[in-house]
C-alpha positions as CSV (number, residue, x, y, z in Angstrom):
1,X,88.0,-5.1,71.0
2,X,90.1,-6.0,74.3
3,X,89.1,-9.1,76.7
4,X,87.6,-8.1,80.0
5,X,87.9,-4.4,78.8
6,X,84.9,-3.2,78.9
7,X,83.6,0.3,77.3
8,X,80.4,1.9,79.0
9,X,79.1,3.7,76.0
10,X,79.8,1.0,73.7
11,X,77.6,-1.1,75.8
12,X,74.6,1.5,76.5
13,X,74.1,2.0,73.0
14,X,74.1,-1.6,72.0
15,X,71.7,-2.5,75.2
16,X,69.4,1.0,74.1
17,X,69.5,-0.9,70.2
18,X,68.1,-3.8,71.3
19,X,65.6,-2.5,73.7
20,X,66.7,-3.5,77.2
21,X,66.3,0.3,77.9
22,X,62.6,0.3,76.8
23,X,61.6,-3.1,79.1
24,X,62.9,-1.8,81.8
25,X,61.0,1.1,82.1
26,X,57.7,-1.2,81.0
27,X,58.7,-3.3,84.0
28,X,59.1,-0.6,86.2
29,X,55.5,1.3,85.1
30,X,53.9,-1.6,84.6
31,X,54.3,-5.4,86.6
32,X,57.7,-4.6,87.9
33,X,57.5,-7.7,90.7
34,X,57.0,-11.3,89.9
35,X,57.1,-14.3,91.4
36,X,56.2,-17.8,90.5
37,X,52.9,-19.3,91.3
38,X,55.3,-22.6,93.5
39,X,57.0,-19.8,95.1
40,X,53.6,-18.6,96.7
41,X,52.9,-21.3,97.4
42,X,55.2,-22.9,99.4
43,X,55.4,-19.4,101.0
44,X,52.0,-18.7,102.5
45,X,51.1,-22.5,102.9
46,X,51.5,-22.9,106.2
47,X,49.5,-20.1,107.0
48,X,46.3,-22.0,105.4
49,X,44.4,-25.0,106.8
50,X,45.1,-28.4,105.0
51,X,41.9,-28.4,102.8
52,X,43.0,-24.7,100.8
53,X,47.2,-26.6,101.2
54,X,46.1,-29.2,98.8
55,X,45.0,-26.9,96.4
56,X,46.7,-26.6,93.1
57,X,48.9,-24.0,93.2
58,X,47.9,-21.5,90.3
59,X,44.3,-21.9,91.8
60,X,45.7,-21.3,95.1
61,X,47.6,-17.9,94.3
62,X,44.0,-17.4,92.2
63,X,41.7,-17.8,95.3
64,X,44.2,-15.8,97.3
65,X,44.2,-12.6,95.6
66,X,39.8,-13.1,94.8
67,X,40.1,-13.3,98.9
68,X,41.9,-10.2,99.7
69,X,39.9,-8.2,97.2
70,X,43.3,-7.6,94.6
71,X,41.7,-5.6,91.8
72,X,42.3,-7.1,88.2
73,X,44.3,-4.6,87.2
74,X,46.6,-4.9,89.8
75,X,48.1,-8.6,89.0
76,X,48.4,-10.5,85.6
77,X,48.7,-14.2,85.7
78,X,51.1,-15.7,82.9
79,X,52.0,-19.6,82.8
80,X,54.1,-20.1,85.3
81,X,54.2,-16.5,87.2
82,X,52.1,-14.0,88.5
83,X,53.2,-10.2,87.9
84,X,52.2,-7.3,90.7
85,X,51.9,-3.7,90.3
86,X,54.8,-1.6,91.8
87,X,53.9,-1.5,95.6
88,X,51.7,-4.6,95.2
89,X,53.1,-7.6,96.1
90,X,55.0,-5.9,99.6
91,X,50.9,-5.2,100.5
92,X,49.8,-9.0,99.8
93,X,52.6,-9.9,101.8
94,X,51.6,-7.9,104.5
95,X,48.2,-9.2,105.1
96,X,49.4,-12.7,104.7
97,X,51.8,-12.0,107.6
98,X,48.9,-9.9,109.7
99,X,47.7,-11.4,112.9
100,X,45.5,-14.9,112.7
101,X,41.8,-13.5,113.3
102,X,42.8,-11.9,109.8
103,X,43.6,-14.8,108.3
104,X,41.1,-16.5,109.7
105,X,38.6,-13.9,108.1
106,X,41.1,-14.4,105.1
107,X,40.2,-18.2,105.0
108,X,36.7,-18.0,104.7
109,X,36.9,-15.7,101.8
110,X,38.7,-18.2,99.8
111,X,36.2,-20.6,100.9
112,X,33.3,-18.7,99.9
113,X,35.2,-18.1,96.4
114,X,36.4,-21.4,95.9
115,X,32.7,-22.6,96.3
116,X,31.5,-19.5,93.9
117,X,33.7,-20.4,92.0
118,X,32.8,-24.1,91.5
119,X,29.4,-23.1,91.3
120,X,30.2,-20.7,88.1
121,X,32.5,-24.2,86.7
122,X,29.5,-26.5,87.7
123,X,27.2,-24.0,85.2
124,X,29.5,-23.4,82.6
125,X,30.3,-27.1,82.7
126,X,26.3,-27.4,81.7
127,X,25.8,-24.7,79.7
128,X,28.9,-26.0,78.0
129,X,27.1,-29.4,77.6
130,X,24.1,-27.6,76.3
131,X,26.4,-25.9,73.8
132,X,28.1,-28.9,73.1
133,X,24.2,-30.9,72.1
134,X,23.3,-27.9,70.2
135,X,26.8,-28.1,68.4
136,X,26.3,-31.3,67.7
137,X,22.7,-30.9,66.6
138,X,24.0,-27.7,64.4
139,X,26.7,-29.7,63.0
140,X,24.4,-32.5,62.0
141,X,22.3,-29.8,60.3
142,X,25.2,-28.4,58.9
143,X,26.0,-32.0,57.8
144,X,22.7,-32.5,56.0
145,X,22.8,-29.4,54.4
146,X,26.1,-29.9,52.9
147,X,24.9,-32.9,51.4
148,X,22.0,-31.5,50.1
149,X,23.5,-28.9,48.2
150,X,26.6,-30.9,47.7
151,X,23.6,-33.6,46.3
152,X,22.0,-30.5,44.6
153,X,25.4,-29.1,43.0
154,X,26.0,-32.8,41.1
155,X,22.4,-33.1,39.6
156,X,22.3,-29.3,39.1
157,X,25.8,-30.0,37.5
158,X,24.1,-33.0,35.4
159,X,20.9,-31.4,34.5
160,X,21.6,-27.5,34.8
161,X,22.4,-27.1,30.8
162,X,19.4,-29.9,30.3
163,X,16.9,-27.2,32.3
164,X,18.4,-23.7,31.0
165,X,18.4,-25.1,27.7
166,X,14.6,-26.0,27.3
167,X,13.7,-23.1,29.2
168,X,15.2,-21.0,26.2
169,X,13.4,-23.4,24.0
170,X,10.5,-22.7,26.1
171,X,10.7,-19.1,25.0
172,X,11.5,-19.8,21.1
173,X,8.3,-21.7,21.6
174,X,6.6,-18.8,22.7
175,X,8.2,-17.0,20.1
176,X,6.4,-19.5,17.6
177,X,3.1,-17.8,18.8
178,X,4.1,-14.3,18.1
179,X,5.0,-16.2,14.5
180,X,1.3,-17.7,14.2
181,X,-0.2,-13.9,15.0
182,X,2.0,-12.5,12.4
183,X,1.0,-15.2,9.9
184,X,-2.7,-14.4,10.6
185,X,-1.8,-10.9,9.0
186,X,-0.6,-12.2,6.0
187,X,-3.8,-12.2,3.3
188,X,-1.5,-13.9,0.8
189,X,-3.0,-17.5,0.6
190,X,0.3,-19.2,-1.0
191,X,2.7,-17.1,0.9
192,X,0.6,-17.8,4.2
193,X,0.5,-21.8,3.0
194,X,4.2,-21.9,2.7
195,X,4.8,-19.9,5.9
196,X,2.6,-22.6,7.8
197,X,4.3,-25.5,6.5
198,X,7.9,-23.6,7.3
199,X,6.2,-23.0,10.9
200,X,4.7,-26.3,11.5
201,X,8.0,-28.2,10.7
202,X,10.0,-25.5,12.7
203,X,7.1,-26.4,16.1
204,X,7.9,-30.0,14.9
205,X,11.8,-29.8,15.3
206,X,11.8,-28.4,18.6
207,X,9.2,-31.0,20.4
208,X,11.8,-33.6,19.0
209,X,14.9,-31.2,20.4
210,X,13.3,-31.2,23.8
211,X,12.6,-35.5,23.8
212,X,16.0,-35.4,22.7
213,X,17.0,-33.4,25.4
214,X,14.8,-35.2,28.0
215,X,15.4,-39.1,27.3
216,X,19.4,-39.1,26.4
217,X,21.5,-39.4,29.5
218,X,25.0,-39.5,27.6
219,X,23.9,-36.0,25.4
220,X,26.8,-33.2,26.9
221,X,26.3,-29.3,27.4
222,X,28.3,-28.9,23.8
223,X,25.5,-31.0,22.2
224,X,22.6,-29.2,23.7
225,X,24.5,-25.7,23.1
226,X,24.8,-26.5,19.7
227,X,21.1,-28.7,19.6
228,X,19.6,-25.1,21.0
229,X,21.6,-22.7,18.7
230,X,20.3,-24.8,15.9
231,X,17.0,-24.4,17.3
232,X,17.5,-20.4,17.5
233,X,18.9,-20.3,14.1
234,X,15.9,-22.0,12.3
235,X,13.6,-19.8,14.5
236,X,15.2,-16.2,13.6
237,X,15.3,-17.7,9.7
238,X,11.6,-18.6,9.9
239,X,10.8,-15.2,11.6
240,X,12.6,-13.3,9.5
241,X,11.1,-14.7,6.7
242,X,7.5,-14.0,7.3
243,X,8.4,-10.8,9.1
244,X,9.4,-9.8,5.3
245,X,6.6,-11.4,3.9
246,X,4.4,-8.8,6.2
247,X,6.6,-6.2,5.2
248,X,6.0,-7.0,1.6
249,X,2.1,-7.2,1.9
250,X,2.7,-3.7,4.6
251,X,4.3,-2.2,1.5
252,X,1.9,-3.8,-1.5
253,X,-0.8,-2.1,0.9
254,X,1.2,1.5,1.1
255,X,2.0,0.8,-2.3
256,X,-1.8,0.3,-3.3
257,X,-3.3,2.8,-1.1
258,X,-0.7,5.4,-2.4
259,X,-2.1,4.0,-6.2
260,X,-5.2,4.8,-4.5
261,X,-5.0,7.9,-3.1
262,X,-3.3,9.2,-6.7
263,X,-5.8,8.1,-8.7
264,X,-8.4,10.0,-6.7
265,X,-6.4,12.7,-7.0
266,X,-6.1,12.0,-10.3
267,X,-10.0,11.4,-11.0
268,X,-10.5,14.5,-8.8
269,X,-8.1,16.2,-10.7
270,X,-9.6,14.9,-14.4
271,X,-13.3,15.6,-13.0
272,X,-12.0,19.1,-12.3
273,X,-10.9,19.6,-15.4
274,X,-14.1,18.3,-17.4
275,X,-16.1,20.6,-15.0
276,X,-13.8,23.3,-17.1
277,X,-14.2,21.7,-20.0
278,X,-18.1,21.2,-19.6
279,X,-18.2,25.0,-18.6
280,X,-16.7,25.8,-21.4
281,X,-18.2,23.4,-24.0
282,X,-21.6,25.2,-22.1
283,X,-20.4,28.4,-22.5
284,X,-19.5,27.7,-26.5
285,X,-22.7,26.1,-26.7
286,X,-24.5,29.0,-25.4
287,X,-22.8,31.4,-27.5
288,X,-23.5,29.3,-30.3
289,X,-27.4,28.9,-29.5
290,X,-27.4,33.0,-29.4
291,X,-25.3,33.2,-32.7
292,X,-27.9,31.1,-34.1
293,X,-31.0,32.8,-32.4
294,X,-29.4,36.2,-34.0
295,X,-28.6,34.8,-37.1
296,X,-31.9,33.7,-37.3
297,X,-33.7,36.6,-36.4
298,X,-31.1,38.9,-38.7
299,X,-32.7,36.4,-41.7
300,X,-36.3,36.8,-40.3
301,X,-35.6,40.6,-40.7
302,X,-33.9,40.8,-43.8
303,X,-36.7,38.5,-45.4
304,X,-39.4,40.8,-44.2
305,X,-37.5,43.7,-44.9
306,X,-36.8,42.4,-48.5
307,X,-40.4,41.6,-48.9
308,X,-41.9,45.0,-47.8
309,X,-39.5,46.7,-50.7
310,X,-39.5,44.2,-53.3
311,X,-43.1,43.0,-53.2
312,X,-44.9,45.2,-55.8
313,X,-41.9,45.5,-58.2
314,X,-41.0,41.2,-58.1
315,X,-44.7,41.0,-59.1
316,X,-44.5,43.0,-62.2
317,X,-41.5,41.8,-62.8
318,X,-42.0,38.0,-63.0
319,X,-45.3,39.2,-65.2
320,X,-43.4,40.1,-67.7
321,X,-41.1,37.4,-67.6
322,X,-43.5,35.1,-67.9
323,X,-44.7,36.9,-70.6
324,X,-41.7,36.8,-72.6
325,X,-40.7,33.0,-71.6
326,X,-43.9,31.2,-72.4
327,X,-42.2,29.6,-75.6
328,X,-39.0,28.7,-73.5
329,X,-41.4,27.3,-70.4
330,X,-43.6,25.1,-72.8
331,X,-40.2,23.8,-74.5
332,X,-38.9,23.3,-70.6
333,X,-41.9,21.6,-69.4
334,X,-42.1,19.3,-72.3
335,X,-38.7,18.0,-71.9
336,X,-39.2,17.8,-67.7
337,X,-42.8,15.8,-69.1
338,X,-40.0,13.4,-70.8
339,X,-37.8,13.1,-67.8
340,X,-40.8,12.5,-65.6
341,X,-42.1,9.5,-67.9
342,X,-38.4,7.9,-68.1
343,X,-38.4,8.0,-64.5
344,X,-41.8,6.4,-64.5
345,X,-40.9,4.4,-66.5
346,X,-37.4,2.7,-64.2
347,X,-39.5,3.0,-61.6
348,X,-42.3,0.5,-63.1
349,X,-45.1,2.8,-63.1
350,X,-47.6,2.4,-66.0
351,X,-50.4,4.2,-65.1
352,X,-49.4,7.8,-65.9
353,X,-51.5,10.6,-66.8
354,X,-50.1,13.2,-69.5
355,X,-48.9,16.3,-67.7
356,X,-51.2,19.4,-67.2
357,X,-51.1,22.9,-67.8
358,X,-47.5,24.5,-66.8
359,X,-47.4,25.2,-63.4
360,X,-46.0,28.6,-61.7
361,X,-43.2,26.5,-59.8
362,X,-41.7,25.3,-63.2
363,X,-41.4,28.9,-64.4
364,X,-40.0,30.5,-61.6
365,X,-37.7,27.1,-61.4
366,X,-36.4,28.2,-64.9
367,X,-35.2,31.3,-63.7
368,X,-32.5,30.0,-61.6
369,X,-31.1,28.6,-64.3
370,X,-28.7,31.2,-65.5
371,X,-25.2,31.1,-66.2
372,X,-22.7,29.9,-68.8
373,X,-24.1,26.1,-68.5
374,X,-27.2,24.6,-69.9
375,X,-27.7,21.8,-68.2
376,X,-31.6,20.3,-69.4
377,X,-30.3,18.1,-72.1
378,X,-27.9,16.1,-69.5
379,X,-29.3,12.9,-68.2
380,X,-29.9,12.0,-64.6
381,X,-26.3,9.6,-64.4
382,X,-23.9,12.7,-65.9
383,X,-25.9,14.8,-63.1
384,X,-25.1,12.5,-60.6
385,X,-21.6,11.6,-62.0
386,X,-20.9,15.3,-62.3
387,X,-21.4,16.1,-58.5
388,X,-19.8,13.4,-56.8
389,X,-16.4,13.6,-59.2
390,X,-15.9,17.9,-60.1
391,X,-14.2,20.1,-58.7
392,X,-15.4,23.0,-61.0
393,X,-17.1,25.1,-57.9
394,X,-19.6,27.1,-60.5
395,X,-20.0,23.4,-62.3
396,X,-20.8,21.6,-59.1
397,X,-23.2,24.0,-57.8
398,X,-25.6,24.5,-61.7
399,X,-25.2,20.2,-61.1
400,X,-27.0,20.5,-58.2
401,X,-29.6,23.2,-59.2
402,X,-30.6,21.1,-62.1
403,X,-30.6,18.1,-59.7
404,X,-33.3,19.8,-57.2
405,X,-34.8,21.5,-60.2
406,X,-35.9,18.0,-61.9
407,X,-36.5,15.9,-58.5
408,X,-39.0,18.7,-57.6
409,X,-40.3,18.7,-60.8
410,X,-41.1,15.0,-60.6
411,X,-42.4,15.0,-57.1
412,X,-44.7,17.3,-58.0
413,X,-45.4,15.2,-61.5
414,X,-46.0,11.8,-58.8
415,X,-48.6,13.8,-56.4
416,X,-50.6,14.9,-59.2
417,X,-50.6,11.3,-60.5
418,X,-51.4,9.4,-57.2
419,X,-54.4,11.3,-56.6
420,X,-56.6,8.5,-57.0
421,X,-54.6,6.5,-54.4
422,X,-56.2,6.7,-50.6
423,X,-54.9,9.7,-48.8
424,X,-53.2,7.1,-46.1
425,X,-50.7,6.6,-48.5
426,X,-50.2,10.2,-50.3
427,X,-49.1,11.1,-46.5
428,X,-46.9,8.1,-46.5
429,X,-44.9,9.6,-48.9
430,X,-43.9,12.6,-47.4
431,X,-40.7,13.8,-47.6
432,X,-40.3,16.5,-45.0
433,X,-43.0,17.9,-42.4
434,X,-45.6,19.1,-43.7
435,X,-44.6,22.7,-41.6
436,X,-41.4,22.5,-44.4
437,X,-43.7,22.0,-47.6
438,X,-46.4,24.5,-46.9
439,X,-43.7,26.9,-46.6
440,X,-42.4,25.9,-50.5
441,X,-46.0,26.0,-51.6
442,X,-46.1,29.6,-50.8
443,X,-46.0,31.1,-54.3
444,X,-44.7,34.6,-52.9
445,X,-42.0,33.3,-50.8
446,X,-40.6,30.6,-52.9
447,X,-40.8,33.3,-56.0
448,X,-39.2,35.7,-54.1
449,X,-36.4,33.4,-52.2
450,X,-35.8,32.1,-56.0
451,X,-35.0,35.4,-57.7
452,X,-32.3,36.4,-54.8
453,X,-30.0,33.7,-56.2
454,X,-27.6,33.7,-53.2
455,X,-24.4,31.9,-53.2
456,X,-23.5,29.3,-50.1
457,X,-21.0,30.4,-47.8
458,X,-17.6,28.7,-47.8
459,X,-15.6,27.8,-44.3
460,X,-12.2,25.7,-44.6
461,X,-13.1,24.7,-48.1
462,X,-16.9,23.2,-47.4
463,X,-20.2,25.2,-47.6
464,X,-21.8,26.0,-44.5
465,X,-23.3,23.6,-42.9
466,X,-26.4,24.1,-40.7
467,X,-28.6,21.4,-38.9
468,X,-32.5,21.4,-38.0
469,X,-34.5,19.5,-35.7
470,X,-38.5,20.2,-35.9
471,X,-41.5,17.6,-34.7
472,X,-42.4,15.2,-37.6
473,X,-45.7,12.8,-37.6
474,X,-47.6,11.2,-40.6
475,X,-51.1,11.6,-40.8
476,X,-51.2,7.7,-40.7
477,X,-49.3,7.6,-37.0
478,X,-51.2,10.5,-35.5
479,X,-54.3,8.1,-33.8
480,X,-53.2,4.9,-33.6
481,X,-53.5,2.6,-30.7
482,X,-55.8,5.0,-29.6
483,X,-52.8,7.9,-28.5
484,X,-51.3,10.1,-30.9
485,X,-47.4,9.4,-32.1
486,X,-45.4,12.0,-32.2
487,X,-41.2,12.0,-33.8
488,X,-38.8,14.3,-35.0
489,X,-37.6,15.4,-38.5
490,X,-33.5,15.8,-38.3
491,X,-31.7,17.3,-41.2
492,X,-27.9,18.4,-42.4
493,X,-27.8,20.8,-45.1
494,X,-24.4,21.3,-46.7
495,X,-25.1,24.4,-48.3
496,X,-28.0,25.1,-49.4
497,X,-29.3,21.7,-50.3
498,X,-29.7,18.7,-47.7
499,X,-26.9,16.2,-47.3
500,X,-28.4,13.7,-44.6
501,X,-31.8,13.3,-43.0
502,X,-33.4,11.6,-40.3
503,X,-37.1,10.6,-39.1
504,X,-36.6,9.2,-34.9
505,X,-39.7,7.7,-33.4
506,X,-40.0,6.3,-29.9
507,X,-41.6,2.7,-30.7
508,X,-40.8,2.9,-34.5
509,X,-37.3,2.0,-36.3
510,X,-35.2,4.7,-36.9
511,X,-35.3,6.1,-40.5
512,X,-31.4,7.6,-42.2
513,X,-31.4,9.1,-45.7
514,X,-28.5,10.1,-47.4
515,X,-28.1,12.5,-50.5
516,X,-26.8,10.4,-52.9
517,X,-28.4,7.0,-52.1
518,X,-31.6,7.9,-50.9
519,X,-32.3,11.3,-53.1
520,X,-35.4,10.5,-53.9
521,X,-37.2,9.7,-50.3
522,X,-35.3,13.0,-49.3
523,X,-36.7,16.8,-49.1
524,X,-35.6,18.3,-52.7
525,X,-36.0,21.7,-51.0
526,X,-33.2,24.4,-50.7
527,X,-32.5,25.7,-47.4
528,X,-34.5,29.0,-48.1
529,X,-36.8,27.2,-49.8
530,X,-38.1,25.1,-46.1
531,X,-38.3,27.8,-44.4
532,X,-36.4,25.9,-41.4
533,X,-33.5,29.4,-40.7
534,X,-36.6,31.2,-40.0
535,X,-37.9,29.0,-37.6
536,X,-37.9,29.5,-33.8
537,X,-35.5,27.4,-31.7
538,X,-35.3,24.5,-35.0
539,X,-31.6,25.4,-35.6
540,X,-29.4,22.8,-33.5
541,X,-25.6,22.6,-33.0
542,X,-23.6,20.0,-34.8
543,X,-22.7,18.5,-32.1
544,X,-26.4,17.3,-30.8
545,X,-27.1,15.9,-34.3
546,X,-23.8,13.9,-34.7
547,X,-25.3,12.4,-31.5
548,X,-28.2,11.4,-32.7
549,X,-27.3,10.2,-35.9
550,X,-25.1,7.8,-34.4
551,X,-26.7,6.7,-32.0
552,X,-29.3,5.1,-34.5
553,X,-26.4,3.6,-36.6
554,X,-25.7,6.4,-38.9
555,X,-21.8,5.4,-39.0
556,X,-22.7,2.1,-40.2
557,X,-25.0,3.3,-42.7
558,X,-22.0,6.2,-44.0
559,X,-19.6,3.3,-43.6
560,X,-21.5,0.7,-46.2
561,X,-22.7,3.5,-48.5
562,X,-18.9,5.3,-48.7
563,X,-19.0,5.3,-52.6
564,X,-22.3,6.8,-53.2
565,X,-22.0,9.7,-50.6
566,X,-22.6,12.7,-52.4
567,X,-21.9,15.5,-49.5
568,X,-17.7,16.0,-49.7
569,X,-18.3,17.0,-45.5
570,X,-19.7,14.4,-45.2
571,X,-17.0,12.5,-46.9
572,X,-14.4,14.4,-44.8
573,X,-16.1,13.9,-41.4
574,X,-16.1,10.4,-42.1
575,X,-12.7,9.5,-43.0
576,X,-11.6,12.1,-39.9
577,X,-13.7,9.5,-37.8
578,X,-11.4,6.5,-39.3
């Protein structure tokens, strides 16, 4: 660079960098002429009358331009110069230089705007003042408010945590109720006890947290925080508690109406199966009931059968055996007429009449005996001896023959003794209905049953046993108390021959026989010989008689007679009961 050289481009492009280029052409579009407002002034003052020359002179250049009806747009005032419009300012300074009736014209118009305009300040001076009172009056308010929340902010500062804390203990104490409602479930009287005390001390502790709370003014927000989680804690422990003691009871309840619901099922289910179990003990018992009614009428038919065929040649028959055995039935009788008097005489009887003529039941009882054992020289004691201890089958039954043989013998011997005793006590003494003992007194049946000589039938080892039920009154019970008694005759043959017997009364005590200990209060009667498996509906199962036996105290009676029990079923069934 050369002094006082200058280069043209050089300086255009550093005057176009800085933007001389771009003011120029905003002065020339936009306020290209100036002027100062003094320079106005002092130009156009002598032109104006001496009450608009004292004039200030930015108000002055101000009323001018309001005066000669410049637009707005067409001038800008800054702070120490007014700016015109190109073309502007040479038109203002032609009407200021026009002729004097202009100006004169010219001069009222800044009058009239100078008082407008004072007017307008004279308002805005009182709507300023109003402004200014109701600022005053807003700030004031303002001022107030400010110190009420300012006031509010310190005590909500102070007792905020106080408040929000007891409101939450507010709630835990509405919680407590929920608690009380839920312990009202609880049927539990020791669990419900121990949850009230728990409760009542939990109700306790928060009425002191919240006096606490309330009275101390040096307690901090960390010390209620931790006063209130305290609180919370207890409260959840507490509710937790009882909510699984509920759930405990809730599930002693599902568990117990579960328990419930399977033993109805199960009592359903056990009551549907003894409904089978009845239908088919029913259905048994009915087929045993017909086996019995056919059994019965198969015997009924065979008997008459037998007796249709056999009755003119069993006749003749036992004729000639009689005949031909009179030495061996005198010889018989006389040694039954010495059993009868031993008996007698055990039995304290001294007024005993000497036997009469053989009877017909003695000879025909002779007949049975038959065999390879002679059994009429053995006493009563081997007899008995002999059937409760052998096992010789063909022994054991000839045992029992004799046995029936000599206790019919000597009943018959007593009733034709006691025949000057009163009648009341002949039928006293009776044995077995008198249905049963009309049947053995039947000289045609018993002769004929007698000669058949059957042999029992054998099941499992034991004879076959058969029970009877018929209607049984003594002559002596019949009429009194002016109504007629009435019982039944039970009985258990074990074979052919009885094993247990039974007389059942209404207002009477029970009467239980048992062969072996009560031989000679029992029927000495064979199966055939009674009559009873010819008898319409007098068969029973064993079943109904096991009933009734022990009902009336038959397993006592079995139990305190066990040694003398001379029925081996019997014997079984009893020890099977054990």
């Amino acid at each position: 660079m050369v002094p006082n050289l200058f280069e043209g481009g050089q300086i255009l492009s550093q005057l176009q960098c800085s933007g001389m280029t771009s003011v120029l052409n905003l002065m020339q579009q936009g306020f290209p002429s100036r002027t100062s407002f003094m320079e106005l002034y002092n130009m156009y003052k002598n032109y104006l009358p001496p009450e608009l020359a004292r004039l200030d002179a930015r108000l002055f250049c101000k009323a001018l331009f309001k005066a000669l009806n410049l637009k707005d747009s067409d001038f800008k005032f800054g702070l120490t110069k007014v700016f015109f419009r190109p073309g502007k300012f040479a038109e203002f300074d032609q009407i200021m230089k026009s002729d004097p009736e202009n100006l004169a014209n010219l001069i009222k118009k800044v009058k009239k705007w100078l008082i407008m305009s004072r007017w307008k300040k004279i308002q805005w001076c009182a709507l300023s003042v109003v402004k200014l009172k109701n600022k005053i009056v807003y700030r004031r308010e303002c001022i107030l408010t400010i110190q009420k929340n300012m006031r509010m902010h310190l005590v909500k500062k102070k007792y905020g945590p106080k408040i929000k804390v007891i409101s939450k203990i507010k709630s835990l104490q509405s919680q407590t109720e929920s608690m009380k409602n839920i312990l009202n479930q609880i049927k539990s009287d020791r669990e419900q006890k121990i949850a009230q005390e728990s409760l009542k001390s939990l109700v306790n502790h928060i009425d002191t947290t919240i006096g606490k709370i309330k009275n101390s003014s040096i307690i901090n927000e960390n010390q209620i925080n931790q006063a209130y989680n305290d609180l919370f804690n207890a409260c959840e422990r507490d509710f937790r508690k009882i909510k699984s003691l509920l759930e405990n009871q809730k599930n002693k309840e599902e568990q117990e109406r579960l328990r419930r619901i399977q033993d109805e099922l199960l009592r359903a289910q056990k009551l549907k199966e003894e409904d089978e179990k009845k239908k088919i003990a029913d259905e048994n018992l009915r087929k045993q009931k017909l086996e019995i009614e056919t059994r019965r009428k198969a015997e009924e038919s065979n008997f008459q059968n037998s007796n249709k065929i056999s009755s003119a040649d069993s006749e003749k028959k036992i004729k000639d055996e009689d005949r031909q055995k009179e030495n061996q039935i005198a010889e018989q009788e006389k040694r039954d007429h010495d059993l009868a008097l031993r008996l007698a005489t055990e039995m304290g009887i001294t007024d005993v009449d000497p036997i009469k003529s053989p009877a017909k039941s003695s000879s025909t009882s002779l007949t049975n005996i038959k065999g390879k054992y002679d059994l009429s020289k053995w006493k009563y004691a081997e007899l008995r001896d002999a059937i409760n201890t052998s096992c010789d089958l063909e022994l054991l039954e000839a045992c029992r023959e004799e046995f029936h043989r000599r206790l019919k013998v000597y009943h018959a011997w007593k009733s034709k003794n006691k025949k000057q005793n009163n009648q009341s006590n002949l039928s006293n003494n009776e044995r077995a209905p008198a249905s049963v003992i009309s049947v053995n007194e039947n000289s045609y049946i018993n002769n004929s049953i007698s000669r058949k000589n059957k042999s029992s039938i054998v099941k499992n080892g034991f004879n076959e046993q058969r029970y009877f039920k018929i209607p049984f009154s003594r002559p002596s019970d019949q009429h009194r108390d002016g109504e007629k008694k009435k019982g039944w005759w039970f009985s258990h043959f074990d074979g052919k021959w009885i094993a247990r017997q039974m007389e059942i009364y209404d207002e009477r005590p029970s009467v239980l026989l048992l062969a072996g200990v009560d031989d000679m209060r029992m029927c000495e009667l064979s199966l055939e010989e009674t009559g009873l498996a010819m008898k319409y509906g007098a068969e029973i199962l064993e079943s109904e008689f096991e009933s009734v036996w022990n009902k009336n105290g038959g397993k006592k009676y079995l139990n305190d007679h066990f040694g003398q029990i001379s029925s081996k079923y019997v014997l079984n069934l009893l020890q099977k009961k054990e």
